[in-house]
N, C-alpha and C positions, 0 to 999 in steps of 0.2 A: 180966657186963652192962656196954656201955657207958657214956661219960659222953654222952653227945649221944642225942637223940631227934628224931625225926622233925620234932617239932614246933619244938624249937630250931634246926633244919638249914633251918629254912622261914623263921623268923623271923631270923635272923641277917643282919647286913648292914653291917656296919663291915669292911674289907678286913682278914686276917689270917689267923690258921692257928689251927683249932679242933681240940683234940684227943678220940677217943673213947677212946683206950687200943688196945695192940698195935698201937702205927704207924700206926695208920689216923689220916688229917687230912681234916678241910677244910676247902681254901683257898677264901678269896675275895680276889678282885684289886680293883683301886682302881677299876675300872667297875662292879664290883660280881658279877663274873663267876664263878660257883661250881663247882669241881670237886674229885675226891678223887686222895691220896695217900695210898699206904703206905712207911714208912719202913723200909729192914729192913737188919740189918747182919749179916753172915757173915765171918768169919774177918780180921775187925778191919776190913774193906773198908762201908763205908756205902752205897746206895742208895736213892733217890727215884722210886718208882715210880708214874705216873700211874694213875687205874683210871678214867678218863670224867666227862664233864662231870655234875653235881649233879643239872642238869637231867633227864637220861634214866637218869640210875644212881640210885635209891636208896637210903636209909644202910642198908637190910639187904642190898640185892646186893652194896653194898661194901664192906661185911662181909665174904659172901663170898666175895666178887674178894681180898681179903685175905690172908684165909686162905689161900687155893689158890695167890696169888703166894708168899707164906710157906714154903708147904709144897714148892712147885715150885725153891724158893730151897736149902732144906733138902736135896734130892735133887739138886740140882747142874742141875737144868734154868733157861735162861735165858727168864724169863716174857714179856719183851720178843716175842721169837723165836717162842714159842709162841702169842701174841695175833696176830704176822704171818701163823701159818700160817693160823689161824683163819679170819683175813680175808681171804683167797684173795689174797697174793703176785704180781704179774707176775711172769714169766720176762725178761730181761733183756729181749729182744725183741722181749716185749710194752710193755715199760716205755719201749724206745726208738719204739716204735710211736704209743705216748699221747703221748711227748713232740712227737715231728716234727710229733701233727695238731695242737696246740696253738698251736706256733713258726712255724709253718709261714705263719699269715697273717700274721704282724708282718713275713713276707719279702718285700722287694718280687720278688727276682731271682727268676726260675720255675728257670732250671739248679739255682741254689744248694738250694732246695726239693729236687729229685732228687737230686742230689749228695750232701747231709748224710744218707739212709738208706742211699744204694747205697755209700757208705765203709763201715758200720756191716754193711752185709748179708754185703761182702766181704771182712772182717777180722776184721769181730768176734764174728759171729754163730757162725762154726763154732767157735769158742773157747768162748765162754761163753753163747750165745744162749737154751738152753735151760733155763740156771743164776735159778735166783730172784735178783732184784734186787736181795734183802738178801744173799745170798751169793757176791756176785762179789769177789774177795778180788785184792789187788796183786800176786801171785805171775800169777793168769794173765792180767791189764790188762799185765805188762811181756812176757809172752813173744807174746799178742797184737802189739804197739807192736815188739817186738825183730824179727820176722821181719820186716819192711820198713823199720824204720827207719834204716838203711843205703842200700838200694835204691832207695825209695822216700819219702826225706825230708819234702818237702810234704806228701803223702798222710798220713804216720805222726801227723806235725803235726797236722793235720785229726783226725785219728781219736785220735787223745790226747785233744782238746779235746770231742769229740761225747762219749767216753765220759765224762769227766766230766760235761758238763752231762745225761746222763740219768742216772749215782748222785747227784748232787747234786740233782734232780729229786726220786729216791727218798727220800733223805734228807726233803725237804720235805714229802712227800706221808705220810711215817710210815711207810715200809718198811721200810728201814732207818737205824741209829742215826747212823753215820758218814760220812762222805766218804772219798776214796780217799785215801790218803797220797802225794802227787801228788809233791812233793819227793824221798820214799822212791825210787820209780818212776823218776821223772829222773836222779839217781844212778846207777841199776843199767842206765841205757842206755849204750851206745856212745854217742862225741859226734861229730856231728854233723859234716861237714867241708865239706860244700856252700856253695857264697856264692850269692846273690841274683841270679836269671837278669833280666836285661836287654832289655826287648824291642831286637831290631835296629834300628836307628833308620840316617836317611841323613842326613848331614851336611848342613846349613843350606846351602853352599855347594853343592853340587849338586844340588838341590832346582828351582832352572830348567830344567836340562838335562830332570834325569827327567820334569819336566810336558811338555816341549817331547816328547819319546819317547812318552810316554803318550798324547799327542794325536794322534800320528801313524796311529791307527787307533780306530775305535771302538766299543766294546760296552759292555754294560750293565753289567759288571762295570769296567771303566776309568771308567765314569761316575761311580759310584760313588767309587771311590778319589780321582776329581779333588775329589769334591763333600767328601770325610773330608778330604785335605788342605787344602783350603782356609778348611774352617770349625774345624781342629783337634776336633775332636768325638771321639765313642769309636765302633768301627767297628760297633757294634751300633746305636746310637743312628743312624748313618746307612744301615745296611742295613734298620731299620724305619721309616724315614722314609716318609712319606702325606701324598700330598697335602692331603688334609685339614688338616694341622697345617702350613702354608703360607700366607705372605699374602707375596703375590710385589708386592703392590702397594706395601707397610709395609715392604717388604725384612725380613721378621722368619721365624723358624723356631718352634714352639714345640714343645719335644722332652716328651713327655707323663712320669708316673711310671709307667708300666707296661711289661711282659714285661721288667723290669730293667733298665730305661732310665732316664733322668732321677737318676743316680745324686744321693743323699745326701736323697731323698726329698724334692725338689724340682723343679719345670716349669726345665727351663736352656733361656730365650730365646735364639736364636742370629740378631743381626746377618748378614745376607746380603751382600756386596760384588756390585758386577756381573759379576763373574766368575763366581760362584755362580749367578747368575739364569741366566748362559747354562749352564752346565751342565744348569739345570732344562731351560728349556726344548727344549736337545737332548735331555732325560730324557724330555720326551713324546711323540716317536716311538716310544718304547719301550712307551708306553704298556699295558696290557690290561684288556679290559674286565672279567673276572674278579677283580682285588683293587685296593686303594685305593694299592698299593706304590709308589714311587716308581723304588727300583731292585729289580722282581722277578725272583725266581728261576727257573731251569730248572722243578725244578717246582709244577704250579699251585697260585697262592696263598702260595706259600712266598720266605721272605724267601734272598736271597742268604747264603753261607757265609759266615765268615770267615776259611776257607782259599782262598774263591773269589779275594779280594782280596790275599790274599797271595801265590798264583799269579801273581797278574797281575803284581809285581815282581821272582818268581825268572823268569817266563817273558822278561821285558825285561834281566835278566841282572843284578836288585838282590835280595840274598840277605836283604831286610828284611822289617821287619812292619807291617802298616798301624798297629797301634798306635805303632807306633814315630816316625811322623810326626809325633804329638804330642810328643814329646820334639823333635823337627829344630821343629817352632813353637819351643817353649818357648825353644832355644839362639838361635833367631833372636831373637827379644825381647831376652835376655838381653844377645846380644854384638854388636847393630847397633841398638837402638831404646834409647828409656829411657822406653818405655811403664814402665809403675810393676807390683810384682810382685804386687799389689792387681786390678789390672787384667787382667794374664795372669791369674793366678790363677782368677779369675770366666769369664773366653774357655775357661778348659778345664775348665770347671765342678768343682774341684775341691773336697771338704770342709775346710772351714778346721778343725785340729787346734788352735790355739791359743784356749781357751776363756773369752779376754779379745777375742780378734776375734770368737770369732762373739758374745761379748754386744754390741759396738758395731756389727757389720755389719748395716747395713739397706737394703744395694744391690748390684745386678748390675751396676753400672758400665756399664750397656748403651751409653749412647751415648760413652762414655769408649772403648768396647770396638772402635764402628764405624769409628773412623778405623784402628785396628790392623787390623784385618781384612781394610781395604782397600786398607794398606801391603803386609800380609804377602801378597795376592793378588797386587799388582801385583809383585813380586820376585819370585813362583813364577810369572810368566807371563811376568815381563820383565826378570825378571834386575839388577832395580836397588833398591838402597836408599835412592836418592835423593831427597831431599825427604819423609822420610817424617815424617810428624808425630810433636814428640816433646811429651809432657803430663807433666805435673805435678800431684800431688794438692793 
């Protein structure tokens, strides 16, 4: 017979651990929160085994939740294990399927959204996809990670990191008890010899020439390019540009948070210079009346590549990337202006990583931003650094 009845398991309410005998406990926590334990020790090894909240277990079920752990203990079965199978398990697959719909709105980027299962579909599933979420074990997470991590560095990266965050998932949700031995697994790889690909960038000083080439003919794909170099932007942000988010009047741009734009989860205001404005409005001959696009694509409705843009510099005979332009701004500030790195920094919508700046930052330095703007246009159209305004914070 126990020492606890029904009646004291109701009336109880000071936070502690009340005992009935044969391990069986219940705690209450300092919110006053009731649930059972059984305590069982096999082969000098101790155990704490949870059996459900107070609330929907009573002290006779936990009883016999006790027992059967006890006895499950006795015969070498892991009761842990046993309660996962009960409760219907995902298969990795499914587990990484619950995680992605979960994660997936906290994303702004829609590629990234597609990306983090079609790594997982393509690596990982034929390994262990069909394996239960509590038994994916490090032995096949590294031979998974081992057949491309070589080949395919970035990618193995990425898919190192997805598989962890859906066992670690598991782990939360009660599937399983541990996390991957992640360490373990890094260890047992090959290391790594690749360095950090570079987007191709053109050097600040040749930066008039190539506009002065670029202008020499024109389509809706050059337009574009002239309109990314000019306002330094990210080549998505200017290939989904709409009129709509335009005030040609205000000279202002506002680049919205969506389809992964406006990186850092932020509207990045962009300063227009006159060079910019005319860009536009050679942009509206181009016009159509089918989408709101500023520079649209081949086909309808659809925004230009951005291999369309990169095209357009291997076909002019520059082996670079329109990202890369941002890098040729940045050097341009750097080593002819003394705009302030406060200043660039905000012009290329950057997230500030130092978590003392962004507790003090409370500006886009917009109008700090528009005299740069209208320097760095005037050098890419005329080839001077003359007279460029220099600021001071």
């Amino acid at each position: 017979m126990g020492k606890l009845t029904a009646t004291s398991v109701s009336a109880a309410k000071a936070p502690g651990r009340y005992g009935d005998g044969d391990g069986l406990f219940l705690l209450i926590d300092k919110r006053g929160g009731k649930s059972w334990m059984v305590r069982i020790q096999k082969d000098g090894r101790r155990r704490d085994i949870g059996l459900g909240s107070a609330a929907k277990v009573s002290l006779k079920l936990a009883r016999e939740r006790a027992a059967l752990t006890r006895s499950q203990v006795e015969a070498g079965i892991d009761p842990s294990a046993e309660r996962r199978k009960a409760a219907g398990i995902p298969t990795f697959k499914q587990a990484a399927a619950l995680v992605h719909a979960e994660h997936k709105k906290g994303w702004k980027n829609g590629k990234h959204q597609a990306q983090w299962l079609s790594t997982l579909e393509a690596y990982a599933f034929p390994a262990f996809g069909d394996v239960s979420v509590a038994n994916v074990e490090a032995p096949a997470v590294r031979d998974a990670l081992a057949a491309i991590w070589l080949q395919k560095p970035e990618t193995a990266r990425r898919l190192r990191q997805r598989i962890r965050t859906v066992i670690d998932w598991a782990v939360a949700k009660g599937y399983r008890e541990t996390s991957l031995p992640m360490p373990v697994i890094d260890k047992a790889l090959p290391r790594q010899r690749d360095k950090p690909k570079h987007h191709a960038a053109l050097p600040h000083a040749d930066a008039p020439a190539f506009l002065a080439d670029l202008r020499k003919k024109e389509t809706i794909g050059r337009l574009a390019l002239e309109a990314l170099i000019l306002t330094a932007v990210r080549s998505g942000d200017v290939r989904g540009m709409k009129w709509a988010e335009l005030d040609l009047e205000a000279k202002l741009w506002r680049v919205p948070v969506e389809d992964g734009r406006g990186k850092g989860g932020r509207i990045h205001v962009v300063p227009l210079s006159d060079q910019v404005i005319d860009v536009l409005k050679r942009a509206k001959s181009h016009k159509r009346g089918d989408t709101d696009l500023v520079f649209p694509g081949v086909i309808r409705g659809k925004q230009l590549s951005d291999n369309t843009l990169r095209k357009v510099g291997i076909d002019m005979g520059y082996p670079i990337t329109a990202h890369g332009f941002r890098s040729t701004f940045a050097d341009w500030v750097n080593e002819q202006t003394n705009f302030p790195r406060e200043v660039r920094e905000a012009a290329l919508a950057h997230v500030l990583q130092n978590k003392t700046e962004v507790a003090y930052s409370r500006t886009d330095y917009l109008e700090k931003r528009r005299p740069m703007m209208e320097a760095w246009a005037a050098y890419c159209l005329e080839g001077s650094s003359n007279n460029v305004l220099r600021l001071a914070l």
